[in-house]
MDAnalysis code that builds the backbone (N, CA, C; Angstrom):
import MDAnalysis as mda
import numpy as np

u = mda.Universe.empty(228, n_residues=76, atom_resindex=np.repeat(np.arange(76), 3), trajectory=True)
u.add_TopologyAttr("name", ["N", "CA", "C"] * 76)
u.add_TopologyAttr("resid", np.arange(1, 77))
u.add_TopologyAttr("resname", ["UNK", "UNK", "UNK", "UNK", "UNK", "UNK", "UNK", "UNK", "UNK", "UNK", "UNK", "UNK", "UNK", "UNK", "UNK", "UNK", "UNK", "UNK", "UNK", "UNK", "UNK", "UNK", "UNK", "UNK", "UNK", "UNK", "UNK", "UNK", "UNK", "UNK", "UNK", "UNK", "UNK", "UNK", "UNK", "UNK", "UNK", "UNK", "UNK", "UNK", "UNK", "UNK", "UNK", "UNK", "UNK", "UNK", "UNK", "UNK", "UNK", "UNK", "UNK", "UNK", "UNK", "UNK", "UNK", "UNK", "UNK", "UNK", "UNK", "UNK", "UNK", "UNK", "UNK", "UNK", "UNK", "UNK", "UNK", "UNK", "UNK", "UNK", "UNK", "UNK", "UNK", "UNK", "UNK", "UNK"])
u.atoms.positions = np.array([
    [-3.156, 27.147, -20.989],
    [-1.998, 26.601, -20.294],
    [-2.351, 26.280, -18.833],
    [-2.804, 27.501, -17.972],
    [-3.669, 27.205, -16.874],
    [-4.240, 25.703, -17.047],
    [-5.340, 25.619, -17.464],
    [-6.065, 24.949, -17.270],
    [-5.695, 23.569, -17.811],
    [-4.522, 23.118, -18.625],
    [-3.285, 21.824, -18.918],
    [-2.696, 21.574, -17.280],
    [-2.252, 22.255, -16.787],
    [-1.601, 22.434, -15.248],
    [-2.786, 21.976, -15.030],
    [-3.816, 22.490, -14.257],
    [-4.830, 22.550, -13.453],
    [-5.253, 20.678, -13.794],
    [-5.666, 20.181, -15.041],
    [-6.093, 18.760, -15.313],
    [-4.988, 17.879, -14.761],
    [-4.279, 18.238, -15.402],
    [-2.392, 17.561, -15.161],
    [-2.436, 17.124, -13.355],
    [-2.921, 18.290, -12.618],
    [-2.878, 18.026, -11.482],
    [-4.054, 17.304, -10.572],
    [-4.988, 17.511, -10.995],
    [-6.257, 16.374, -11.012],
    [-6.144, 14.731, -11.385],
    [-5.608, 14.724, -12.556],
    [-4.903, 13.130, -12.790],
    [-4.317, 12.893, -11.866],
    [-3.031, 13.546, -11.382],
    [-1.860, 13.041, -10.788],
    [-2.604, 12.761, -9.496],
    [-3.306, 13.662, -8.815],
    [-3.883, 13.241, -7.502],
    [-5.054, 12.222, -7.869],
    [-5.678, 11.789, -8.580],
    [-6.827, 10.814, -9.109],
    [-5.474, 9.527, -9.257],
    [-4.698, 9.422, -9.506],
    [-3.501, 8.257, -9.898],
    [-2.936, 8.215, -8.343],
    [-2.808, 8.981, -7.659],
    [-2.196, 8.663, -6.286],
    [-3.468, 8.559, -5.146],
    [-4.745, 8.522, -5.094],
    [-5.563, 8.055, -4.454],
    [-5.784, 6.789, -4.709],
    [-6.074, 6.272, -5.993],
    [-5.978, 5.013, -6.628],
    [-4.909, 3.749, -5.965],
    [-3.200, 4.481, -6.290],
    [-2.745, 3.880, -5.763],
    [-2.600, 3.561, -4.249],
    [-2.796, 4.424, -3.545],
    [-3.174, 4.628, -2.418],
    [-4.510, 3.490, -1.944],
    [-5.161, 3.504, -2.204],
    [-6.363, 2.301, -2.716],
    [-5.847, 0.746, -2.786],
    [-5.162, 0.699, -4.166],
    [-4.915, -0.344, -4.279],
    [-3.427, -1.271, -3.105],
    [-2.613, 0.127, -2.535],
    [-2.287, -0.409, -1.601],
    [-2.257, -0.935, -0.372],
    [-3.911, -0.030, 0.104],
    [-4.292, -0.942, 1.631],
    [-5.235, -1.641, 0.958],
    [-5.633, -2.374, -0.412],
    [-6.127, -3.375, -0.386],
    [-5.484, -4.412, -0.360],
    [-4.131, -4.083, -0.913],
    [-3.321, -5.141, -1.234],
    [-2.969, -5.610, 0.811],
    [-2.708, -4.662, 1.400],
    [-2.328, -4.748, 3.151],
    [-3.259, -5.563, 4.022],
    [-4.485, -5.136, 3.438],
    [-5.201, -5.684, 3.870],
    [-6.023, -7.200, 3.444],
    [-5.149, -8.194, 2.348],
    [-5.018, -9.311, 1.748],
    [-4.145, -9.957, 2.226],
    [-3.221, -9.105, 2.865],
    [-2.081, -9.668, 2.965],
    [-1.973, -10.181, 4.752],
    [-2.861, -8.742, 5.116],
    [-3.097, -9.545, 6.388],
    [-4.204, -10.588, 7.114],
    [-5.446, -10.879, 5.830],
    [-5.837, -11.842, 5.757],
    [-5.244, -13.057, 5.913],
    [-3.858, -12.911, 4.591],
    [-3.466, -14.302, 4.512],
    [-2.724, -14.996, 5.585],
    [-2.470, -14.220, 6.248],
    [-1.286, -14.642, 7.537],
    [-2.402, -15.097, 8.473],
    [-3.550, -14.548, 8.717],
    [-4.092, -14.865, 9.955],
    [-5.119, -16.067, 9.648],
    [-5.063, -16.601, 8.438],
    [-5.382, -17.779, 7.837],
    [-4.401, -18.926, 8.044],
    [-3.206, -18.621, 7.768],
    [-1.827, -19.199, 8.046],
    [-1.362, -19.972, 9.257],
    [-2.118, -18.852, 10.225],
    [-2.047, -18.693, 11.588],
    [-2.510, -20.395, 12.266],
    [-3.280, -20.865, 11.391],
    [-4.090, -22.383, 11.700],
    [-3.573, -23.297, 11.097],
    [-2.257, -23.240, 10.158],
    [-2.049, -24.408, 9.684],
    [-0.630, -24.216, 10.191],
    [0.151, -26.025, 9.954],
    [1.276, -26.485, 10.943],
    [2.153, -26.826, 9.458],
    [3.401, -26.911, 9.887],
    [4.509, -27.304, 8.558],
    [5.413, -26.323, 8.413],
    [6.491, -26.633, 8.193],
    [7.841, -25.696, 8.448],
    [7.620, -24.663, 6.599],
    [7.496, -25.441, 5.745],
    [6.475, -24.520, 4.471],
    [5.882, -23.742, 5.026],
    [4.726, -23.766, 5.767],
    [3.892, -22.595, 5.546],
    [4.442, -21.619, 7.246],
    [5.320, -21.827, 7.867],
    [6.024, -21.003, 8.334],
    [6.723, -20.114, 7.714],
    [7.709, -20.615, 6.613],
    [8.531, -19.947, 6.140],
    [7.872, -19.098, 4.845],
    [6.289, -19.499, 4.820],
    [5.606, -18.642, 3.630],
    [4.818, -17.397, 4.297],
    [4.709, -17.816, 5.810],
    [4.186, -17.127, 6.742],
    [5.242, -15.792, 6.640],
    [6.600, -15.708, 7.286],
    [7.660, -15.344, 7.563],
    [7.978, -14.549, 6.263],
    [7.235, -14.625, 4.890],
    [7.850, -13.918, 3.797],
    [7.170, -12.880, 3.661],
    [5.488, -13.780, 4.100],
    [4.482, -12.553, 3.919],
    [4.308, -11.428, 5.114],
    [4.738, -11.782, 6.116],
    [4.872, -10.700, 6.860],
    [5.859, -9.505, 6.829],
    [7.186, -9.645, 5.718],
    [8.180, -9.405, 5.480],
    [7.480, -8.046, 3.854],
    [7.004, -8.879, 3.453],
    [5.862, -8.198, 2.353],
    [5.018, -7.326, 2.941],
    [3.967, -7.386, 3.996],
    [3.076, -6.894, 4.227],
    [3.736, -5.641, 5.020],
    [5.032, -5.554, 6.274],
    [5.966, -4.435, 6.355],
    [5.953, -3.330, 5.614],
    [7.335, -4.406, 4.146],
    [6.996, -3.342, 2.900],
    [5.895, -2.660, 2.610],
    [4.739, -3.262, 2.510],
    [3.845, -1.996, 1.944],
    [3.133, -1.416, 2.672],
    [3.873, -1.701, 4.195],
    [2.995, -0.473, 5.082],
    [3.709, 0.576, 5.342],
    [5.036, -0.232, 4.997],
    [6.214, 1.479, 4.948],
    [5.901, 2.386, 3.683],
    [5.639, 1.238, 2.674],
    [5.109, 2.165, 1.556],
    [3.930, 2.991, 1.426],
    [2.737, 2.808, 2.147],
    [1.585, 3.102, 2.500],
    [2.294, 4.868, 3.223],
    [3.297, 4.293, 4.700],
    [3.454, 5.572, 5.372],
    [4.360, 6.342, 4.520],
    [5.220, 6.065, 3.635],
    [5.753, 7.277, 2.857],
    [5.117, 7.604, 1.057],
    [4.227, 7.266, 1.248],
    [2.782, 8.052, 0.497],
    [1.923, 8.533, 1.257],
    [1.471, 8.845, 2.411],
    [0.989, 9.553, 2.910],
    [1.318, 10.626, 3.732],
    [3.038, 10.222, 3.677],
    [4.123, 11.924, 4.408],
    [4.088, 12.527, 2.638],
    [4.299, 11.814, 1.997],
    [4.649, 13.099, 0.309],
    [3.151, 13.500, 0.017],
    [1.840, 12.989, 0.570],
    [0.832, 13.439, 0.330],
    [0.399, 14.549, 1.280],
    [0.705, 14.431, 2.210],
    [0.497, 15.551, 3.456],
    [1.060, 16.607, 2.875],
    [2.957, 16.682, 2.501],
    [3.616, 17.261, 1.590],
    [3.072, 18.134, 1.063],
    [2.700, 17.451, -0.082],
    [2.451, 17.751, -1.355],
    [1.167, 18.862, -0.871],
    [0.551, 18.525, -0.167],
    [-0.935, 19.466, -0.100],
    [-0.421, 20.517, 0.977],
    [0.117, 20.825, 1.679],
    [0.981, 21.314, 2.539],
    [1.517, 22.533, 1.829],
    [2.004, 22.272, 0.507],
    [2.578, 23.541, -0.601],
    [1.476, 24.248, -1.152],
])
């Protein structure tokens, strides 16, 4: 039983580093794309500009409240 717990909890932290991963890669695509953006002219790629920065926010708030429940979590 121990040792079901003990794996159980190895996944779960192996699944939240991962995601953790895949979300400052995704942050860091995202702030590629804007500073690519940054050189082209047209009320389009303003307002595609303006969405992705709106996106890239989101997942840095998401980034900082996975890393307060991870502090958390290891904290117990």
């Amino acid at each position: 039983k121990e040792k079901e717990e003990a794996h159980r909890k190895v996944l779960d932290t192996q699944k939240k580093v991962e995601d953790k991963h895949n979300l400052e890669v995704e942050i860091q695509w995202l702030k590629g794309k804007i500073q690519m953006m940054e050189y082209m002219e047209g009320d389009d790629v303003r307002d595609k500009m303006e969405s992705l920065r709106t996106l890239l926010e989101e997942k840095e708030a998401e980034l900082d409240d996975l890393d307060q429940l991870n502090t958390t979590l290891l904290a117990k």
